[in-house]
N, C-alpha and C positions, 0 to 999 in steps of 0.2 A: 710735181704740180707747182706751179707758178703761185706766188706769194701772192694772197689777196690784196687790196687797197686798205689800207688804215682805217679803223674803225673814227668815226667822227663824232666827237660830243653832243649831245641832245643841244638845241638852242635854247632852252628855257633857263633862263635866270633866275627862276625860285629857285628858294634856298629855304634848309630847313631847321624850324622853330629851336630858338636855343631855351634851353629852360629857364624858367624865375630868377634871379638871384636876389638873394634875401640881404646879403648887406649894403649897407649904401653906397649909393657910387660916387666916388669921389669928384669935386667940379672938371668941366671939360679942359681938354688941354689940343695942344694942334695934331689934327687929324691924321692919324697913321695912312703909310702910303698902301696902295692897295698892292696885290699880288697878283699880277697880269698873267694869264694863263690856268688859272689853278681850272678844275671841274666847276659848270656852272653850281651843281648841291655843296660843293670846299664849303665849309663853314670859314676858312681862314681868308677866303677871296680879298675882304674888303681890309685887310692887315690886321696886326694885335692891337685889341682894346685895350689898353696895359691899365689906365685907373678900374676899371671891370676886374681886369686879372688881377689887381693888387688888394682888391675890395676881400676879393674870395680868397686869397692866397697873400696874404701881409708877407710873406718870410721872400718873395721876388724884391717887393721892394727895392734894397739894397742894393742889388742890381741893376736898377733902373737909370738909365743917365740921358742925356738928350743927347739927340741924333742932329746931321747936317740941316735935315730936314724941318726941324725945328722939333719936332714932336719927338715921345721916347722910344728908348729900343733899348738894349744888353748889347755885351763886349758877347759875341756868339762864337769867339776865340775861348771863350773861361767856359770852361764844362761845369760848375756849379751854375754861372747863369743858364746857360741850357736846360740844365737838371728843371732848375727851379721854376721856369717858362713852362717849361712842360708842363712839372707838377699841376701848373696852375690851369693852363688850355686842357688838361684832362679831365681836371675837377669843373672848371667853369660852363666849355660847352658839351662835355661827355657824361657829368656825373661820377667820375670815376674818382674815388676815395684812395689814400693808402699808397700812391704810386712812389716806388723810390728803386732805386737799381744800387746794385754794389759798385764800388769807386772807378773801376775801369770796363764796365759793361759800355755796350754800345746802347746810346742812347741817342734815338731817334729824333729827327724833325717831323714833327707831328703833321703840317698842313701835306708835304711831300707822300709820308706814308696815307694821309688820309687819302687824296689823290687817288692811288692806287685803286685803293677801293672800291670808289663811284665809279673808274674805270672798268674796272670787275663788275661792278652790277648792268653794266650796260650793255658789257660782252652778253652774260647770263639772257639779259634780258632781249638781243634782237629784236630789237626798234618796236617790243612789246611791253607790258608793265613794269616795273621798276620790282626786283624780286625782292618781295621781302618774308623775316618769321624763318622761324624754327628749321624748317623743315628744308631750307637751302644750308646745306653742309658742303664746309671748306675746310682742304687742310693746308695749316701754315708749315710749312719746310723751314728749319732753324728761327724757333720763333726769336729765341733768347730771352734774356734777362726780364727785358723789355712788356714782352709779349702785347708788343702795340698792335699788328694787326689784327687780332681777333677780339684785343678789346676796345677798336674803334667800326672793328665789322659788325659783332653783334649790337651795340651803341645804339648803332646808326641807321642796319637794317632787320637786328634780329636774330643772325645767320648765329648757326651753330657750327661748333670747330674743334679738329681735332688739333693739337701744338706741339708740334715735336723739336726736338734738338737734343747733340750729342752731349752737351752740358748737365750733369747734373746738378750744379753752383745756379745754372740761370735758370733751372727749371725749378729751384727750391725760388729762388726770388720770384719768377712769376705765379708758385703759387698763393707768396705772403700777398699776391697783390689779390689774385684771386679771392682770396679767405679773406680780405676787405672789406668787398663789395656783396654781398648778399644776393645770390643767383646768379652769379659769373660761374659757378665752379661746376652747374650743372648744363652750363651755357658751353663752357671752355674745359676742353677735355685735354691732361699734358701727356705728353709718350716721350720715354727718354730711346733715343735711336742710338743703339751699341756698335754701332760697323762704321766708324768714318768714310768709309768708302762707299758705304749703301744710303740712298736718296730714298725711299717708299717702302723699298722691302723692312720687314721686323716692324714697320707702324701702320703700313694697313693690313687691317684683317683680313682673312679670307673670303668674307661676303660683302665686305662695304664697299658701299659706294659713294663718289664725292662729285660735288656738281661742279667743283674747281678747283683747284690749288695755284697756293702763289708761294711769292719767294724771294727775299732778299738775298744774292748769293756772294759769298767769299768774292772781295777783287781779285786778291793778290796772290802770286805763286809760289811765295815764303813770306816766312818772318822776315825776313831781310828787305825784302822789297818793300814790307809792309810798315817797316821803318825806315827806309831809304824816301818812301813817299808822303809820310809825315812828316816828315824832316822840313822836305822841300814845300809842305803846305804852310809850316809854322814861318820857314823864310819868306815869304810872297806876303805872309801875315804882319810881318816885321816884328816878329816874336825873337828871332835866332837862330841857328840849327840846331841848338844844345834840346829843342823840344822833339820830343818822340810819342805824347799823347797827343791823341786825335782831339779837336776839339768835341767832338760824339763818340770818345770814348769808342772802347772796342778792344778785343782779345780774342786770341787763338783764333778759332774755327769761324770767327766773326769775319775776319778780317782777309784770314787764306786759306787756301787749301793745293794738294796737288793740281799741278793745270790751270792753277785760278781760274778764271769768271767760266773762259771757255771749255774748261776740262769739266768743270763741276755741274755745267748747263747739261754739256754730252752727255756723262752720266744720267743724268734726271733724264734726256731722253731716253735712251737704250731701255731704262726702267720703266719708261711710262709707256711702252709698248707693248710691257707683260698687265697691266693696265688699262686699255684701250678701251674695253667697252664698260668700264667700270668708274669711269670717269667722264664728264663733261669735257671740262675745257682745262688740260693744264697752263702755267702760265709762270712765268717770271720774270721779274726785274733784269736789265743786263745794260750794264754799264757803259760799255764800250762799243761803237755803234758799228768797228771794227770788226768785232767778233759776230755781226749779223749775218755775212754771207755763208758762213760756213757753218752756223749754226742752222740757216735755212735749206742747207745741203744736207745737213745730217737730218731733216725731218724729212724732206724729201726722200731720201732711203731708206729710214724708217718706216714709209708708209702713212706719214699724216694726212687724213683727207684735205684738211685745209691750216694753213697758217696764218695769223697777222703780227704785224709787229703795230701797236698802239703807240704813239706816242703821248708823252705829257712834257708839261712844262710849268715850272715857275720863276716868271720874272726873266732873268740873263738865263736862267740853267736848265739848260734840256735834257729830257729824260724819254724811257720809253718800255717797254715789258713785251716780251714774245710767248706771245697764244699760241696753242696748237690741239686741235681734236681729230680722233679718227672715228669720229661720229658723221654720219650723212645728217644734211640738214632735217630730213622728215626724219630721222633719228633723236636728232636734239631737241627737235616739236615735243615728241613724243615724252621724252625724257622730262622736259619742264613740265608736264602735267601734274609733276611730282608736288611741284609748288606751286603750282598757277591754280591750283584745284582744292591747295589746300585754307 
């Protein structure tokens, strides 16, 4: 079956309510540039409010230096500014307490991952309500250390999640983050997945059902490459080649796996066909826009009723995630009653 037409972002420009913040905000300073493309609901669309983020989070500070543009920004090369940016956009427009990662965990760009998301809800939702609450259940595929998508998904819409990854190192860190926040733990459910090689099998049960899954996956097809390409990011940086962390941090299973992007997607399908009617919509991130034909080959033989490839963007950097359900559409009507009803 012929790949469908790209799902296309809602027009509406709202955006939604950031909470109180209780300290004060520091005087104005020149206006951050916005972020061209994000999802109309991004909270990060219009750029960082850094004297806001600094109000709630004093310890970015120190990081903060001014930009060509006149206004501030971080050295986004130095992985403590990163950490520390984060720390602060998780607490300021998430609520989220206690966020920290261990020193070479992959740590996320928050607006990008957020993205994803509102993406997700718009898939779920076919040009009908914006789904939200409880009863829309996602599972994240290597959440890691991090475990940003599920705690920017329930945030934002509510969604309950199961979080799995082969780490037991990132799964102890995501639950200190858990055990922070007061009702994440009963919101965000973790599974450590034993089989490197297995994508769903050993983490979903025998009866569950999930209205989506998403997925950041491994790029690279060794450790080798996965530092032959750091290398070459820290040189273009004008760091050296003598650098071999990421600026967003990252390790093992984070980073590579057999087959990289392409092998590791294959997988997830072959498995999400023993799957099919027990899931909505799977979905994942996929890097390389290279590896799109052949991956819409293999759902194609697999049997998916329908495919999209979505894209996103922010600013210069393109981006994009491939859906795929072997649900008929009066199938997946039927299926959101689950949440439209509830």
């Amino acid at each position: 079956m012929a790949p469908k037409p790209p799902v296309q972002a809602p027009k509406s420009h709202a955006k939604a309510p950031k909470p109180p913040v209780r300290a004060r905000r520091p005087p104005a300073q020149a206006a951050p540039p916005a972020k061209p493309g994000l999802h109309p609901r991004n909270r990060h669309g219009g750029g960082y409010d850094f004297p806001k983020l600094i109000a709630v989070c004093p310890e970015l500070e120190p990081y903060v230096r001014r930009a060509p543009h006149g206004g501030p920004t971080i050295d986004f090369a130095d992985p403590a500014a990163v950490k520390a940016l984060n720390r602060a956009l998780l607490l300021e427009a998430y609520g989220i307490r206690g966020w920290d990662l261990p020193a070479d965990a992959l740590c996320p760009p928050i607006p990008g991952r957020a993205d994803y998301l509102h993406h997700l809800a718009d898939l779920l939702a076919e040009g009908g309500p914006t789904p939200r609450g409880a009863a829309v259940r996602a599972l994240d595929i290597g959440t890691g250390a991090s475990v940003i998508y599920p705690l920017l998904g329930h945030q934002e819409y509510g969604w309950s999640f199961v979080a799995s990854d082969l780490d037991g190192a990132a799964l102890a860190s995501a639950a200190r983050i858990l055990a922070a926040n007061p009702g994440l733990e009963a919101a965000i459910a973790l599974r450590r997945q034993p089989d490197p090689k297995a994508i769903f099998r050993n983490v979903v049960g025998p009866d569950e059902r999930f209205d989506l899954t998403l997925c950041n996956p491994p790029f690279h097809a060794s450790a080798r490459e996965a530092r032959e390409a750091a290398q070459t990011k820290w040189r273009k940086l004008g760091r050296g080649a003598a650098g071999t962390t990421r600026n967003f941090g990252g390790r093992g299973a984070e980073l590579w796996c057999e087959g990289g992007e392409a092998g590791f997607v294959r997988r997830m399908i072959d498995e999400s066909v023993t799957l099919a009617i027990r899931v909505g919509w799977f979905t994942t991130l996929v890097s390389s826009s290279a590896n799109l034909p052949g991956l819409h080959r293999a759902l194609r033989q697999a049997g998916a009723v329908e495919v999209r490839t979505v894209p996103m963007a922010q600013g210069q950097k393109q981006s994009r995630f491939l859906a795929w359900t072997f649900l008929e559409p009066e199938a997946r009507a039927a299926w959101s009653k689950r949440w439209t009803n509830s």
